[in-house]
LOROKE-870941 format. One record per residue (C-alpha): residue in one letter; z, x, y. Coordinates in steps of 0.2 Angstrom, whole numbers, padded with zeros to 4 digits, always signed. Layout:
residues N
aZXY;...
END
This chain:
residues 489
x-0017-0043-0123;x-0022-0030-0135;x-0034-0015-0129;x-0048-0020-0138;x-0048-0040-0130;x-0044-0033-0114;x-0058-0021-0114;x-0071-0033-0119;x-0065-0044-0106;x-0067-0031-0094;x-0085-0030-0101;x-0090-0046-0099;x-0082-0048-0082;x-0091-0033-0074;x-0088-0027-0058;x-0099-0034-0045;x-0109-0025-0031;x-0105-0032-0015;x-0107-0020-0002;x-0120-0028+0010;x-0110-0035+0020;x-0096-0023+0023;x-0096-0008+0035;x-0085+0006+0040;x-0084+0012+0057;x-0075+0027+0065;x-0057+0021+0070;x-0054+0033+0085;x-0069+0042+0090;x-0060+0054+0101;x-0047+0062+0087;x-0048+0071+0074;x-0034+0080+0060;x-0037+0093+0047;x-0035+0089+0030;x-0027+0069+0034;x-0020+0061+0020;x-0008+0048+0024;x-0008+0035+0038;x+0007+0025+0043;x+0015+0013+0055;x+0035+0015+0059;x+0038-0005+0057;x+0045-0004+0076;x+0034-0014+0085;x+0025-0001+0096;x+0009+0000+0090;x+0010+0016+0086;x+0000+0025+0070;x+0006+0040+0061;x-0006+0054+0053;x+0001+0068+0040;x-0010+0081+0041;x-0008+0091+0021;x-0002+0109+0030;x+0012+0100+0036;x+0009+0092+0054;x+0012+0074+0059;x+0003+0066+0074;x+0008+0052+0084;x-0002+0041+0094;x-0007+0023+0101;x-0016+0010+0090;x-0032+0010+0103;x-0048+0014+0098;x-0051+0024+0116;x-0035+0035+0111;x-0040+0052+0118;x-0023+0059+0115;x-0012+0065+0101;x+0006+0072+0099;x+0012+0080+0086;x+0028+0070+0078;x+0034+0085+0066;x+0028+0100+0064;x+0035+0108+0046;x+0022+0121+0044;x+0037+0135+0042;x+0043+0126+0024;x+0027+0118+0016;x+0018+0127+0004;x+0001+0122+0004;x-0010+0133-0004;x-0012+0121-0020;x-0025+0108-0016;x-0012+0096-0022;x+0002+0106-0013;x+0007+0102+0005;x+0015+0088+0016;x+0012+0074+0004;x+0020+0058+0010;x+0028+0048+0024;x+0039+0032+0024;x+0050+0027+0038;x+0066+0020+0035;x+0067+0000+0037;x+0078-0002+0051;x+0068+0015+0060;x+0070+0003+0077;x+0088+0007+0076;x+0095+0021+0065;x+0078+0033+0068;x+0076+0039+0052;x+0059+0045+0041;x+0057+0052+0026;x+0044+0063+0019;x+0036+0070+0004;x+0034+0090+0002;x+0031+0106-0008;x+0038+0120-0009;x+0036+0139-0014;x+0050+0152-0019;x+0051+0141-0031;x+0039+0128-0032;x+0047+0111-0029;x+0047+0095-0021;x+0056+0090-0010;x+0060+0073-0003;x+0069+0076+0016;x+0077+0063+0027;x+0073+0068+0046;x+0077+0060+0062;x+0069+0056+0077;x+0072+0062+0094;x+0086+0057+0105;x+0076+0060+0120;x+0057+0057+0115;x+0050+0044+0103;x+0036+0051+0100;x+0046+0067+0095;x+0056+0070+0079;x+0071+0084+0079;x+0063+0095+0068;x+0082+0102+0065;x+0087+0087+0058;x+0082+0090+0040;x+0094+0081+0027;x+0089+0086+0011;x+0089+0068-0004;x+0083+0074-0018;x+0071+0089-0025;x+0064+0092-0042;x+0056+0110-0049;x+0035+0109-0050;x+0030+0119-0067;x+0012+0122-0059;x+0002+0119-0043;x-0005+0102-0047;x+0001+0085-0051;x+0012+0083-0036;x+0010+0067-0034;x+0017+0063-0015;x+0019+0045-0011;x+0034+0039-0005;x+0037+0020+0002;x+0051+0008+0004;x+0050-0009-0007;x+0055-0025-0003;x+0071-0021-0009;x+0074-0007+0003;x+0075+0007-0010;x+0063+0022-0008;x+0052+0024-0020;x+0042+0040-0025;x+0028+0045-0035;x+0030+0059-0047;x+0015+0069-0057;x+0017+0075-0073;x+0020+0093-0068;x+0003+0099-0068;x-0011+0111-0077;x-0019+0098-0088;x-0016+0085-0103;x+0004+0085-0098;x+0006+0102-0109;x+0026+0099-0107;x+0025+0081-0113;x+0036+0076-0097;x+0026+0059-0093;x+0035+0052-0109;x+0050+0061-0108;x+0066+0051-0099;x+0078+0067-0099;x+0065+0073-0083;x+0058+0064-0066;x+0041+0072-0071;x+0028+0059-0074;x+0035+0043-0066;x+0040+0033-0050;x+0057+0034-0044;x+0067+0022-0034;x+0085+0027-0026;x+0095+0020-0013;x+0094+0031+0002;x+0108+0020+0009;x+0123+0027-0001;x+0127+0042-0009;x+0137+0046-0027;x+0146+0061-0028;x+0136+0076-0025;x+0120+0066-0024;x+0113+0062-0006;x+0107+0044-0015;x+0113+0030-0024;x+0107+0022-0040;x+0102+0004-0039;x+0112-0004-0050;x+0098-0013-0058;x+0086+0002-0061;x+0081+0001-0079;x+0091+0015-0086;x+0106+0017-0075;x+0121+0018-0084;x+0112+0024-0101;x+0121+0035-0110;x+0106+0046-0120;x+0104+0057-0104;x+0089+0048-0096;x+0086+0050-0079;x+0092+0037-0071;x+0081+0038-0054;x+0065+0033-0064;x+0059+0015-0062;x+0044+0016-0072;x+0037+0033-0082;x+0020+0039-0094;x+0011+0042-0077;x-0002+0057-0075;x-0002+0058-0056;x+0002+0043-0046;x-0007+0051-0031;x-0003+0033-0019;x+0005+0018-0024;x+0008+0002-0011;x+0017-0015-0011;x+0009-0031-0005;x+0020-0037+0005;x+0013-0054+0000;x+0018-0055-0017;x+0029-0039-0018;x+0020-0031-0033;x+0019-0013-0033;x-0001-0008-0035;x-0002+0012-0042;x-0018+0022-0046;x-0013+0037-0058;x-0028+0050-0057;x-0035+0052-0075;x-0037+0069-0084;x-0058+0069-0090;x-0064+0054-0092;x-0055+0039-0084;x-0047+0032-0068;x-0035+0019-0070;x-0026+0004-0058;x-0010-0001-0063;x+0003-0016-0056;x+0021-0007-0059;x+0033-0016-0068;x+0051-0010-0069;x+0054-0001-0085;x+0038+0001-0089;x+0030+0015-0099;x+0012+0016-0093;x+0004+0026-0109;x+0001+0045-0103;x-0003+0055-0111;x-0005+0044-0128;x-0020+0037-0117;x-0031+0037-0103;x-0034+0020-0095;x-0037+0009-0111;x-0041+0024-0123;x-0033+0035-0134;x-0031+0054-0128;x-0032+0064-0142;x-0032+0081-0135;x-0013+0085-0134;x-0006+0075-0150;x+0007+0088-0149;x+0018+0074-0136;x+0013+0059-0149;x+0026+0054-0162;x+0012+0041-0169;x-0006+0047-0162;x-0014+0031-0151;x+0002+0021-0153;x+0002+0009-0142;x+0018-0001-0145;x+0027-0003-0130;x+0015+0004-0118;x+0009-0007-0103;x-0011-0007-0101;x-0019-0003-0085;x-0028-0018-0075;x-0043-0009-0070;x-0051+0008-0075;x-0069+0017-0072;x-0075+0030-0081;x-0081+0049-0070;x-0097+0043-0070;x-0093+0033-0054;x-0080+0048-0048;x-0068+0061-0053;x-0048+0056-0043;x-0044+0038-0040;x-0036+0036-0024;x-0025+0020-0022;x-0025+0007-0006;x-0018-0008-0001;x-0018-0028-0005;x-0028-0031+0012;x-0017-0045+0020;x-0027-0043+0040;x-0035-0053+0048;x-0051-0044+0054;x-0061-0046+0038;x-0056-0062+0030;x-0067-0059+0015;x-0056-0044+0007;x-0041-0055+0009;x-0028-0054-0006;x-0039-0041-0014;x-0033-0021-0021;x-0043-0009-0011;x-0045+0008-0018;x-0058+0022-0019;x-0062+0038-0029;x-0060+0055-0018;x-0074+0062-0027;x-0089+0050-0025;x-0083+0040-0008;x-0085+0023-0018;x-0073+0010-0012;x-0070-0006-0021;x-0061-0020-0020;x-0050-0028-0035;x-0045-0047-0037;x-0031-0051-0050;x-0020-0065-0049;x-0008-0058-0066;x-0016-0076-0074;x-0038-0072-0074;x-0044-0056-0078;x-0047-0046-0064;x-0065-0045-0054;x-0069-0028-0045;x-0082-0027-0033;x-0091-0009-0027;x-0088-0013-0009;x-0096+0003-0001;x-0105+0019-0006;x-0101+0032+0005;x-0101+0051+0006;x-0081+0052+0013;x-0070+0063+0004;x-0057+0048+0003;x-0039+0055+0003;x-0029+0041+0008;x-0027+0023+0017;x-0016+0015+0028;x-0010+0000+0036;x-0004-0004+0053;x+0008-0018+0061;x-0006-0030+0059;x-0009-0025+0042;x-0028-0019+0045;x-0032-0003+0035;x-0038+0011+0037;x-0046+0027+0027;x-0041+0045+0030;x-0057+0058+0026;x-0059+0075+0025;x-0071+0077+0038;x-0058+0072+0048;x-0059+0056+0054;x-0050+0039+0050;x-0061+0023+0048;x-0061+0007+0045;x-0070-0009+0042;x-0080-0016+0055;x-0073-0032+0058;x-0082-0049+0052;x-0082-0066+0057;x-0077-0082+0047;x-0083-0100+0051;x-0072-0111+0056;x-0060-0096+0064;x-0070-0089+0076;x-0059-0086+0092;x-0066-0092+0109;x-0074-0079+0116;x-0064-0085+0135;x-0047-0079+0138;x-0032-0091+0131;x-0028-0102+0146;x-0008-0100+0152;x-0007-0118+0147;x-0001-0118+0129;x+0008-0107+0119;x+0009-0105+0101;x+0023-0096+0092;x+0027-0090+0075;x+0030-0100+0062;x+0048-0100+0051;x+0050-0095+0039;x+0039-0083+0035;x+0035-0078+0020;x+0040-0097+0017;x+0042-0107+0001;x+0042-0123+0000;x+0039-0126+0019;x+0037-0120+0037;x+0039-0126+0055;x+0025-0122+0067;x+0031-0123+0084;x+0020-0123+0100;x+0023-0125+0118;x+0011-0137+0129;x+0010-0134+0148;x-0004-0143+0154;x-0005-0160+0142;x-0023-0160+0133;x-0029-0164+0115;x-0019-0154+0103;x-0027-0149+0086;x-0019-0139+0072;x-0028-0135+0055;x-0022-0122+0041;x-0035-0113+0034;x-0036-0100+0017;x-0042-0082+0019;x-0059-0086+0016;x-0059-0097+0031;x-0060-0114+0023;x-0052-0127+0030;x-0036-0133+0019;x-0024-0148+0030;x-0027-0154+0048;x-0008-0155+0053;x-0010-0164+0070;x-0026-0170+0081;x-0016-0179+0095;x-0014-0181+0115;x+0000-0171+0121;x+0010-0169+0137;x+0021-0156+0141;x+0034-0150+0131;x+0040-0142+0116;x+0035-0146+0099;x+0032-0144+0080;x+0025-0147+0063;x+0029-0143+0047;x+0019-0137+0033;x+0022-0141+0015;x+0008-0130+0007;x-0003-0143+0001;x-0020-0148+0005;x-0027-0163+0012;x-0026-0173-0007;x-0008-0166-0007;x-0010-0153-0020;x+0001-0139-0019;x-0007-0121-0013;x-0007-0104-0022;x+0002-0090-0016;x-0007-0081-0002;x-0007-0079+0017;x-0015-0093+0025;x-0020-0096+0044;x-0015-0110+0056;x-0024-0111+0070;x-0021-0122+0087;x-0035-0128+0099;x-0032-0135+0115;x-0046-0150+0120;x-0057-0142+0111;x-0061-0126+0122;x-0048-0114+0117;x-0039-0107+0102;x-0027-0097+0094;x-0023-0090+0077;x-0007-0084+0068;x-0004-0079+0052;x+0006-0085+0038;x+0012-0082+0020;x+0015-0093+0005;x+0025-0089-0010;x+0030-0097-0025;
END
């Protein structure tokens, strides 16, 4: 789609106020960070959330809303240089198999001379809520030409590869011209293979990165390039696409799905429009040949730094499910964005608020989280949905209802469930909006095990959309559990 259609579809689409029914509430009253800008879970199963604090501290504490403690993980004030406002301890991401080999990696900058650094540490031996702050391992670094543009994000794909985010280099307009320059990591996402090494290198090159092997000196580390400041990026685990929000330079914020080998237009343009203010980088002036067009941008008059979310995939407000939240650091707005890659995308104003939005976060449930200036972490107050509503008595020891295989599935699952105390057995799968979609069993049960399978169709038999789906099992009609599921095609 050109940039003229797709901006008169934008246009005519709108983006849509819906911010009535939502709410944020403070996420654990009794703790606060200084400057928190990333939140994260270590995938191990303890509940356990993570906060980075910019000046280089991480804190460590339980997922409970009456937490009145905190413990600091890592504590690298001694190496960070933070006196940018884009400088500091930037990014966290721990390792997939964390359970066992203890490993996290983080994102930071450094003076004397300014660089970035990307560092492998490990946790303690003796505490798990304590990382050997001696256990620095150096992966990769790369020089900063100024103070700003750090970008910061660093995450494991689906693949297991590290990816990380990469500014331009800083000051303004990409005076270098790095963001469409191969021969430098400036000005793109990188993905490497922390899992092996190649000669001097402390990473691998995935053989399928888009430009390993090529033989005009391109830097063979960049998965995708022509990216201002790709302050946070996410993947839904649903789908696996790779969501990124690159901070504009005047005028426009812009929301991009990352493809591999894609060149995403900086700074030929900003969002869907030609930057003319450094035609110095431009071969062909507003050529846009090649170049991958944003999903989604606003213009400053509804903020000033886009910061990216997540795909919401929780459970505690149905109504965001499957849908891009984001918000702008600068004017506190959040919204939410719904593109399939088929329709054009619908963006809704969520929320107004007055944060100073730095970051979200998900936890092992996949319920998010915003981290503020002021301090504070938030999240959404939790809504109900028709249909789901949990009984409001505690689940009876007579049943029991396990997870389902596979999951994510495609073209079908089991569901299996344990009956101790026979009764009426009911199962129904439902979307994330709550609507009912198939009633897989409505019988009398005695004791035992059991299953069903799902197929992924409704009631009429026709196939579902990709998307996580609910499956809920009630027990003569009193008491219910739900579990949550994924679909993908």
């Amino acid at each position: 789609m050109n940039t003229i259609i797709r901006i008169l579809v934008l246009l005519l689409c709108g983006s849509i106020s819906a911010f009535a029914q939502f709410e944020l509430k403070t996420a654990f009253p009794n703790l606060s960070f200084t400057r928190p800008l990333e939140l994260q879970h270590a995938g191990d199963g303890t509940n356990r959330l993570f906060v980075v604090e910019q000046r280089g501290i991480i804190w460590v504490f339980q997922n409970d809303s009456n937490v009145a403690q905190k413990k600091i993980f890592l504590d690298i004030q001694d190496r960070v240089n933070d006196n940018g406002n884009e400088q500091g301890l930037l990014g966290l991401a721990f390792h997939p198999d964390y359970e066992n080999n203890g490993y996290f990696y983080v994102n930071y900058t450094t003076s004397n001379p300014n660089r970035t650094e990307i560092s492998r540490f490990s946790v303690s031996s003796q505490n798990p809520d304590s990382a050997d702050k001696n256990s620095e391992y150096e992966i990769i670094s790369y020089s900063q030409p100024y103070s700003n543009h750090n970008g910061g994000k660093v995450a494991f794909g689906p693949n297991g590869y590290l990816y990380v985010a990469v500014g331009d280099g800083g000051f303004g307009g990409d005076p270098q011209c790095n963001a469409q320059n191969l021969q430098t990591l400036l000005g793109s996402i990188l993905r490497i293979d922390v899992d092996t090494t190649i000669g001097n290198q402390h990473y691998g090159i995935p053989a399928d990165n888009p430009f390993a092997g090529n033989t005009q000196g391109y830097r063979e580390e960049i998965y995708a390039y022509g990216l201002r400041n790709p302050w946070r990026f996410s993947f839904d685990p649903v789908t696996n696409w790779l969501w990124a929000a690159d901070v504009g330079q005047n005028i426009y914020e812009e929301v991009d799905v990352i493809a591999k080998g894609g060149n995403y237009g900086w700074n030929i343009f900003e969002g869907f429009h030609c930057y003319t203010a450094a035609p110095s980088c431009q071969t062909q002036p507003c050529d846009t040949a090649g170049l991958k067009i944003p999903i989604w941008e606003y213009s400053h008059n509804l903020g000033s730094s886009i910061t990216g979310g997540y795909v919401y995939r929780g459970l505690s407000v149905p109504e965001l499910g499957g849908k891009y939240i984001y918000g702008d650091f600068g004017s506190g707005r959040i919204w939410s964005l719904e593109y399939d890659g088929v329709n054009p995308p619908v963006n809704a104003l969520l929320m107004d608020t007055n944060l100073l939005i730095s970051s979200f976060g998900v936890d092992q449930n996949q319920e998010l989280y915003i981290c503020a200036f002021d301090g504070k972490i938030y999240r959404f107050k939790p809504t109900s949905v028709t249909g789901m509503r949990k009984s409001s008595r505690e689940l009876p020891k007579t049943f029991e209802l396990g997870k389902n295989f596979p999951n994510p599935f495609n073209p079908d699952t089991t569901i299996p469930f344990r009956v101790e105390t026979p009764g009426m057995v009911e199962i129904r799968i439902f979307d994330v909006n709550g609507d009912h979609i198939k009633t897989l069993m409505n019988e009398k049960k005695d004791y035992g095990d059991y299953q069903v399978v799902w197929d992924g169709t409704d009631e009429n038999g026709y196939l579902q959309s990709s998307g996580v789906y609910f499956y809920k099992m009630t027990l003569d009609q009193k008491y219910s559990e739900i579990k949550r599921m994924a679909l993908v095609k």
